[in-house]
C-alpha positions in Angstrom: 34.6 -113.9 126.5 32.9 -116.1 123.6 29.7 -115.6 122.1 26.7 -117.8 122.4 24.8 -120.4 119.8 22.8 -116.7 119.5 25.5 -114.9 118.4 27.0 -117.3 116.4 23.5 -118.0 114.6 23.6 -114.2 114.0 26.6 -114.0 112.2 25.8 -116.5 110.0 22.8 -114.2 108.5 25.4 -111.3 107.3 27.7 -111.1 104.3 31.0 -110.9 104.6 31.8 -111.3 108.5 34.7 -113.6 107.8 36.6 -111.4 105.2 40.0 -110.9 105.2 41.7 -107.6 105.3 45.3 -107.1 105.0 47.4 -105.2 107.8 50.2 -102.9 108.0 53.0 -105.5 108.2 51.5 -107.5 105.2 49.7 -110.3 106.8 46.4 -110.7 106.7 43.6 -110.9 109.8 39.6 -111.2 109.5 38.3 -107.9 109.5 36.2 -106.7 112.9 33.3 -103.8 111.5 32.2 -101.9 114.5 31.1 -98.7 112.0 27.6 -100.6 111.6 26.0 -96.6 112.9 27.4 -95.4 109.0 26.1 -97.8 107.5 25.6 -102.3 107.6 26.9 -104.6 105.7 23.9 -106.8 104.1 22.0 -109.7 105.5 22.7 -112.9 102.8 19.2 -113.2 102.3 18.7 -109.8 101.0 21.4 -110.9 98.6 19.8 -114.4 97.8 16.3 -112.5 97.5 17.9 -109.7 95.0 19.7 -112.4 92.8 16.2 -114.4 92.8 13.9 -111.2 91.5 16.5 -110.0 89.1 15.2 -112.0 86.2 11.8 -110.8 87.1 12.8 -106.9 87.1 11.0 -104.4 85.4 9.9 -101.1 85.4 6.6 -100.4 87.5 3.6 -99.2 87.1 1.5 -98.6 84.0 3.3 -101.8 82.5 0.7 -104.3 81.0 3.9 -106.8 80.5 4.0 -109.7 83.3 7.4 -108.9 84.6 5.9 -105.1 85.2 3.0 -106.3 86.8 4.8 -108.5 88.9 7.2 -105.8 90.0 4.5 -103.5 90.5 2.5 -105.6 92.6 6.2 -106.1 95.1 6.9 -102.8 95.1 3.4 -101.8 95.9 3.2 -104.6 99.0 6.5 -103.4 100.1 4.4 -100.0 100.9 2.7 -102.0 103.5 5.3 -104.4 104.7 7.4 -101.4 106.1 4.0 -99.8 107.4 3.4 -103.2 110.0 6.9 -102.8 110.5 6.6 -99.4 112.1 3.0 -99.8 113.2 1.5 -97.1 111.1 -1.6 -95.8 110.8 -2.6 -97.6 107.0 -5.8 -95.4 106.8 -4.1 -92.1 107.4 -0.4 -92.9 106.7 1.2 -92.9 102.9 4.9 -94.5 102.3 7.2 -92.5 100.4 10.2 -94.0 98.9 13.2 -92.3 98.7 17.1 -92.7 98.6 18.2 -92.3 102.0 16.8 -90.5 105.8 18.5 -87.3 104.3 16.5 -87.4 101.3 13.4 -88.4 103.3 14.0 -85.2 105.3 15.1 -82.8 103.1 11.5 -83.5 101.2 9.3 -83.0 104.1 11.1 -80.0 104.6 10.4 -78.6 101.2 6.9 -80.1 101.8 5.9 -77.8 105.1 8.0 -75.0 104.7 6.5 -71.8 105.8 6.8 -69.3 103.2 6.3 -66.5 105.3 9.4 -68.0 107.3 7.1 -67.6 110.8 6.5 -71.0 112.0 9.0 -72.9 114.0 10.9 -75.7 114.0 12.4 -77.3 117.5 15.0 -79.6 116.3 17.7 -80.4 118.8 21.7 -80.2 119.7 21.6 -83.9 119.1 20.8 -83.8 116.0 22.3 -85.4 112.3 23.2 -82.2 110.3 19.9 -84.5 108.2 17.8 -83.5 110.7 19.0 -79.5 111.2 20.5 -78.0 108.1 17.0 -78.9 105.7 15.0 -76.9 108.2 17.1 -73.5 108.9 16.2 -71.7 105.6 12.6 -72.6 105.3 11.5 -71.7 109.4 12.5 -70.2 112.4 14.9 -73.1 114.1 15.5 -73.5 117.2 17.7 -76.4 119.5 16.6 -78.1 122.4 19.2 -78.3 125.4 20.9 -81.7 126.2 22.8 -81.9 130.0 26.2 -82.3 130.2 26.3 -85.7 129.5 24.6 -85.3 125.7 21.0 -86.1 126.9 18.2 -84.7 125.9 16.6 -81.5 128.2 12.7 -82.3 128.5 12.5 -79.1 130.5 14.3 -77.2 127.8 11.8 -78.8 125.4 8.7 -78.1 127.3 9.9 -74.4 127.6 10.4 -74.0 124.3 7.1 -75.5 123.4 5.4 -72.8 125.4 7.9 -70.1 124.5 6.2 -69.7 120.8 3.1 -69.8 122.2 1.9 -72.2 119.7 4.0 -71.2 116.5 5.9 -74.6 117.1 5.0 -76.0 113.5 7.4 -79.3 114.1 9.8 -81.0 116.6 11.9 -82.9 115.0 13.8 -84.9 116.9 16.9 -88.0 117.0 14.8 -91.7 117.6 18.8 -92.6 118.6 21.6 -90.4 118.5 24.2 -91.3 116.2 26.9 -89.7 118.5 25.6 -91.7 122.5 23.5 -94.0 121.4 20.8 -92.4 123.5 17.4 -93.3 122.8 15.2 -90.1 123.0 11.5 -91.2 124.6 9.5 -90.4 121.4 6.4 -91.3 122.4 6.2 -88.9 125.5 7.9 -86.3 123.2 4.9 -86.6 120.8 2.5 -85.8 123.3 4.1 -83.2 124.4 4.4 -81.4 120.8 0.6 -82.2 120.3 0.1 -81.1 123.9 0.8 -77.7 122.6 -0.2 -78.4 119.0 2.7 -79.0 117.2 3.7 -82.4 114.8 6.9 -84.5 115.5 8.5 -86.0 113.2 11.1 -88.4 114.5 14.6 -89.1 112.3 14.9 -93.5 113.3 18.4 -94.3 111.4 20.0 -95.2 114.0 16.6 -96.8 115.5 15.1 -98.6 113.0 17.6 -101.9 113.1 18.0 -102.0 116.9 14.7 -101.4 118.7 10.8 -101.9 117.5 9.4 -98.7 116.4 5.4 -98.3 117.0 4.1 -95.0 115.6 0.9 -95.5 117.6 -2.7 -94.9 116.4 -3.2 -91.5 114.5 -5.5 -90.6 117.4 -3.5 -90.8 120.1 -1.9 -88.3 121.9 2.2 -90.1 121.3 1.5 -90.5 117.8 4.1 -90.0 115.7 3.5 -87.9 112.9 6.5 -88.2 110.5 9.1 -90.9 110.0 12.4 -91.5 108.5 14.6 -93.9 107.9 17.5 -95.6 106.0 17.6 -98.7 104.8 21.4 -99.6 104.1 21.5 -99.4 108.3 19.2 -102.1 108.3 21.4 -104.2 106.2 19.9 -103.5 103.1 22.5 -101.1 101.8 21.2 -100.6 97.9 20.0 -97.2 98.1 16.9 -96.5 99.4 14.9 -94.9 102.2 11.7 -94.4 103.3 9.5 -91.4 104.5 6.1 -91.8 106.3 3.4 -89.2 107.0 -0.5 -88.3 106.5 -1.3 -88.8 102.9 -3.6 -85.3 102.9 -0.4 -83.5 104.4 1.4 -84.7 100.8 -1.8 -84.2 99.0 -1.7 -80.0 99.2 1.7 -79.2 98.2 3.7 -80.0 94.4 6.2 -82.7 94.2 9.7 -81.4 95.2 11.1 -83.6 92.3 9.3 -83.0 89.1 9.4 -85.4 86.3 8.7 -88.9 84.9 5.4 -90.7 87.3 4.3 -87.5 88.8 1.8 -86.0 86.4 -1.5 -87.6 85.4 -2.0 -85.0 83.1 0.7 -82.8 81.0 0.1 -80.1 78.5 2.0 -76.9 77.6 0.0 -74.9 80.2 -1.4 -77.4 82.4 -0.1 -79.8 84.7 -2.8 -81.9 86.9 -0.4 -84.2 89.6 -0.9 -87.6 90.3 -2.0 -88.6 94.2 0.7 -89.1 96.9 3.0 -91.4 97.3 3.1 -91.5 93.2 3.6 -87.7 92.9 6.6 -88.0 95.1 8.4 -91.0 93.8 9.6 -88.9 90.6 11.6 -90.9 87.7 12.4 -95.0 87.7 12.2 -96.0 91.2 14.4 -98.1 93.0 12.8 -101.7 92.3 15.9 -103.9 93.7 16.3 -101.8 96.7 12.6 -101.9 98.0 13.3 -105.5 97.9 16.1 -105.1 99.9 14.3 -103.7 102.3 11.4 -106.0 102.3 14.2 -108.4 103.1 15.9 -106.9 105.3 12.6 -106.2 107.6 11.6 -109.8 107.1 15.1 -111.1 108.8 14.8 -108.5 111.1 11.3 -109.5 112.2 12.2 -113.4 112.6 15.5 -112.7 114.8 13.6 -110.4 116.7 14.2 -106.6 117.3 13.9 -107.0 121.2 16.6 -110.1 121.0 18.7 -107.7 118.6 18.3 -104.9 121.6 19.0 -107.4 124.3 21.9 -108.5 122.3 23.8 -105.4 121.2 22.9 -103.7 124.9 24.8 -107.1 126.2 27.5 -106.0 124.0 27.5 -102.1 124.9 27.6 -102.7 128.3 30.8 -105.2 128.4 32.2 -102.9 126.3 32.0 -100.1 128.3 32.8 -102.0 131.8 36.1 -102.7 130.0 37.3 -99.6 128.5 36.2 -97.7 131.9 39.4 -100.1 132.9 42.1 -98.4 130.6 43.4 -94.9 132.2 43.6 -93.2 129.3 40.6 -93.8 128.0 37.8 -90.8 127.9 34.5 -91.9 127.0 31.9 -89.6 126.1 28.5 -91.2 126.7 26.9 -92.3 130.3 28.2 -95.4 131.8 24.9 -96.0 133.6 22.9 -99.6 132.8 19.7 -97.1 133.5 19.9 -95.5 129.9 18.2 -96.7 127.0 20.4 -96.7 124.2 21.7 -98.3 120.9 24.8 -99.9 120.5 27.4 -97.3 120.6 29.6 -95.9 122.7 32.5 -92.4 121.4 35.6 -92.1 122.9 39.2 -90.7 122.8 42.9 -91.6 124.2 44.1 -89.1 125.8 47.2 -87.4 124.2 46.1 -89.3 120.6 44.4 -87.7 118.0 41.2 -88.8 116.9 42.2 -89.8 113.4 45.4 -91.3 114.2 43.3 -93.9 116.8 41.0 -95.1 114.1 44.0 -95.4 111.7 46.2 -97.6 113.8 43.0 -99.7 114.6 42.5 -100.6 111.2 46.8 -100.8 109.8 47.4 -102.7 112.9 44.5 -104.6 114.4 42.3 -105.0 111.4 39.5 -102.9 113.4 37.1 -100.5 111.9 35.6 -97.2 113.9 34.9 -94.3 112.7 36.2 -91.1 113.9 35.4 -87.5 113.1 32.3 -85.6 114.3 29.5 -88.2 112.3 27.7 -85.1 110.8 26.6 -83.6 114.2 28.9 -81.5 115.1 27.2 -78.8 117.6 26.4 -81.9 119.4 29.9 -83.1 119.0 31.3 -79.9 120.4 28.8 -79.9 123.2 30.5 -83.3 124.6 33.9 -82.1 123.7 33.5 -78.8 125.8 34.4 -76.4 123.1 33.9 -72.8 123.9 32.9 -70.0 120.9 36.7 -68.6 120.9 37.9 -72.0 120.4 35.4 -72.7 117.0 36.2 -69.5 115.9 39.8 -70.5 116.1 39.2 -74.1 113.3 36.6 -71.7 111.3 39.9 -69.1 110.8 42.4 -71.7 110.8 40.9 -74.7 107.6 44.4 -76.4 107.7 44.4 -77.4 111.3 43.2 -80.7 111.9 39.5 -80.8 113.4 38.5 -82.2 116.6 36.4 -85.1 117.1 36.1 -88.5 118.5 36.3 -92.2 117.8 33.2 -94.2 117.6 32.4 -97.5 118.2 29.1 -98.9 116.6 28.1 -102.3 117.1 25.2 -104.6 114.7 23.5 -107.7 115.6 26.4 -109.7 114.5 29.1 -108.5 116.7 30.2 -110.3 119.1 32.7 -110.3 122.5 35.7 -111.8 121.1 35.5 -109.1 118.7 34.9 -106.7 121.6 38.5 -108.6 123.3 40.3 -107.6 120.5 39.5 -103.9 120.5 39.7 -103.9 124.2 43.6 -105.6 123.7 44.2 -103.5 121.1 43.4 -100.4 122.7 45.1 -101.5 125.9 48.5 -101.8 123.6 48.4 -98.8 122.1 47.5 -96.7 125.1 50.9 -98.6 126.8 52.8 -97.7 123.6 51.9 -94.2 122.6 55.2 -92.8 121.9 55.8 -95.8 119.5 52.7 -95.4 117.4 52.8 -91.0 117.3 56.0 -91.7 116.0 55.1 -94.6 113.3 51.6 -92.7 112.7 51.9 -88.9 113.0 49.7 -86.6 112.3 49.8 -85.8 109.1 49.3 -89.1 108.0 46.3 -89.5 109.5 44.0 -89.9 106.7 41.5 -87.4 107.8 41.7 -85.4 104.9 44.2 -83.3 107.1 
């Protein structure tokens, strides 16, 4: 297939699409990104905006200098630029700037943990290791269910929920799995957690670039309460990320980060914080990558998140029709049209170790997935069957390679002749596996293995 006056338009708005990348036989072939769920390349006018405020840089806040007003005054509208972005509540709502969803996480976990270690956390199986490992020292955690096709359990959650009997401090769940591409129903998950008096906090990095976001009013019942996301997957990759939640929630608790733009006042005995989001922004902040993202939401916003969905769903859904057509293919996500889902689809040839697919991709077809377990590996495990003797057999065992899968991730500038070539290249090397497990074994893998 070919790809539309869209598609082609698309293209045109991201940085390096066209670039070169050499092969395993020498030659040279334009390289094809479908790793866009690690992280996106950049939109060019997040590089033309960058290049056009760099003269202008300086540090914020409490700068009487022009340049430091200036900055100030962008990096204080960015706060509610990515607010209408998300459809937060600007009464109620702060933005935190941070470096990444992880970071964002890690200090709202620091910001509610239970001392007493009594309160709950439902996270689920689905779950980024971002989204499960910050909790598991600071509360009680437990995982909701997913079926045997990776989605969510609302009866598992709902259980759960009532299980505690109102302990549940937080559910904190996937906006889009990293691993499917399933897109959890937030909104109905919200009111559920409130309907039993718990917060949600949702983790959108892999939702945030593909499909609108609307945190709803503070006072309705699918509010949601916290969220996080990253910006460098919304082709603004310069290091930085954003948390949102209730300004009074920040207000009670210290800054996790201590330093330089937290404290008002400072003496050898005292220390009297500034107000939220200041006390949490500790040390220089991250001027050029707030305009990044301001960037990066503006292009967003013009394309249209709903024409991106339409777009990379298009996309998903060819994909799929056509690897469902290669026998040894085993893909691990639905095939159904009736799931909402992101742009990505894992899968494994049979008799081919993860590793070695994703290296022959890229030596020999100029094609870049990403393989492993993509930092969710209970859910990873779920899909790939594994029983307890067989995990117990890689924890005892660190020199055997791990298993995983191979993932294809698509952005909004992907298109079906790229799909063609994956689908061709596939195709060959499923026809020819004795030929490439000889010429790639697995030692040379490069999985770290």
């Amino acid at each position: 297939m070919t790809y539309n006056l869209f598609e082609s338009g698309l293209r045109n708005l991201v940085a390096g699409v066209d670039t070169k990348v050499p092969l395993a036989n020498g030659s040279y072939i334009t390289a094809v990104n479908f790793d866009n769920a690690a992280s996106t390349p950049p939109f060019i006018s997040v590089l033309n905006d960058i290049i056009k405020f760099a003269p202008w840089y300086s540090s914020i806040h409490r700068g009487n200098g022009y340049k430091s007003v200036f900055s100030t005054n962008i990096y204080e509208a960015g706060r509610e630029i990515v607010m209408d972005f998300v459809k937060g509540d600007k009464i109620r709502d702060i933005v935190i700037f941070t470096k990444n969803t992880t970071e964002s996480i890690n200090l709202l976990a620091y910001k509610l943990a239970d001392k007493s270690r009594k309160s709950v956390v439902l996270s689920t199986f689905m779950e980024h290791h971002s989204n499960d490992l910050p909790w598991r020292n600071k509360f009680i955690v437990d995982y909701v269910e997913v079926d045997r096709y990776g989605r969510l359990n609302l009866d598992d959650l709902e259980y759960k929920l009532a299980k505690y009997r109102g302990r549940v401090k937080l559910v904190t769940v996937t906006g889009a799995s990293n691993v499917t591409g399933y897109i959890n129903p937030i909104h109905y998950i919200a009111q559920m957690a409130h309907k039993y008096g718990a917060k949600i906090l949702v983790d959108a990095a892999q939702l945030a670039a593909h499909s609108p976001i609307d945190m709803k009013p503070s006072n309705s019942p699918e509010h949601i309460d916290y969220l996080a996301f990253s910006a460098h997957k919304m082709y603004a990759p310069f290091g930085i990320g954003v948390l949102i939640g209730p300004k009074d929630q920040f207000e009670q608790t210290e800054p996790v980060y201590k330093g330089g733009g937290t404290a008002r006042i400072v003496t050898s005995r005292i220390v009297q914080w500034e107000e939220s989001p200041e006390k949490d922004e500790a040390g220089s902040p991250n001027m050029l990558g707030v305009v990044a993202l301001i960037a990066a939401i503006k292009n967003l916003k013009a394309i249209g998140l709903n024409k991106i969905a339409q777009h990379e769903n298009n996309l998903t859904n060819y994909a799929l029709s056509e690897l469902r057509k290669i026998q040894d293919i085993q893909i691990y996500t639905s095939y159904g049209y009736e799931e909402e889902k992101v742009g990505i689809i894992p899968f494994n040839i049979k008799g081919i170790y993860h590793g070695i697919t994703a290296k022959i991709l890229a030596d020999e077809d100029g094609i870049a997935v990403r393989n492993g377990c993509f930092c969710a590996q209970p859910y990873v495990r779920k899909l790939l069957r594994l029983n307890s003797r067989e995990i117990m057999y890689y924890l005892n065992n660190k020199g055997v390679p791990l298993p995983g899968m191979v993932r294809i991730s698509f952005g909004l500038y992907n298109d079906y002749t790229e799909v063609d070539r994956l689908i061709n290249a596939l195709k060959r090397i499923c026809s020819n596996k004795d030929y490439y497990l000889s010429k790639y074994p697995l030692t040379n893998c490069g999985c770290g293995h």
